[in-house]
N, C-alpha and C positions, 0 to 999 in steps of 0.2 A: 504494500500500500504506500502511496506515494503522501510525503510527507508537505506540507506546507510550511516554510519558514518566511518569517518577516522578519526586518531589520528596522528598527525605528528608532531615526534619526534627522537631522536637519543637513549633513554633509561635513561635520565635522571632522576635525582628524581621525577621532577615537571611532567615532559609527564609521569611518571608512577603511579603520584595522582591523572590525567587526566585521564587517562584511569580506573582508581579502581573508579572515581566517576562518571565516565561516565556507565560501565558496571552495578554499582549500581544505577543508574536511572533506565535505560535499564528494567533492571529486576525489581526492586520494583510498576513499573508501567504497568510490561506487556503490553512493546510497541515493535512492532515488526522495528525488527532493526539486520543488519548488522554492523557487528561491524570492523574495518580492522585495526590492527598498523602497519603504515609504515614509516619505519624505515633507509630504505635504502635513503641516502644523495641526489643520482641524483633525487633519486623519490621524495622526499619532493621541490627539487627546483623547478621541473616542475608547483608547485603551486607558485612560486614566493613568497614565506614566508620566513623571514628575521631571526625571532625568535620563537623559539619552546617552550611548545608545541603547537599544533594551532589543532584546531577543526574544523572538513569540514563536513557538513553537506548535502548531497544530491548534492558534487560540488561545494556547498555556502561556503564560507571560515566565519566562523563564530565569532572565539574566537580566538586570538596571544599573545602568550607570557606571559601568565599565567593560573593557575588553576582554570577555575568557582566553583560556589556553585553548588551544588546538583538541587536549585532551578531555579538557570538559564538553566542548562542543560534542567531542565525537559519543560521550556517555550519554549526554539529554538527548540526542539522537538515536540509541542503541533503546 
């Protein structure tokens, strides 16, 4: 089943280390996944997140406010 990840953020440095380490799990594990940056302000509110970037997982609000490892990524994925 293929997963849905969102990355929610305004384009900063840190949502754009989240996202290069997220797309690099993604891939290096050949896990099928949806990937979406969203970026637009109202739309990130509607998750009620305070600080960015934040990791949303299948809906699941996962990670806030900073950059995971590679190897967390790839556990809330498994």
């Amino acid at each position: 089943m293929s997963k849905v990840i969102k990355i929610l953020g305004t384009g900063c440095p840190k949502c754009q280390s989240m996202t290069a380490v997220v797309k690099q799990v993604v891939s290096e594990n050949h896990i099928d996944a949806t990937i979406k940056k969203v970026e637009d302000i109202m739309e990130i509110m509607t998750f009620n997140i305070m600080t960015t970037p934040a990791l949303v997982i299948d809906d699941v609000e996962t990670i806030k406010g900073r950059v995971p490892s590679k190897q967390e990524v790839l556990e809330l994925l498994n």
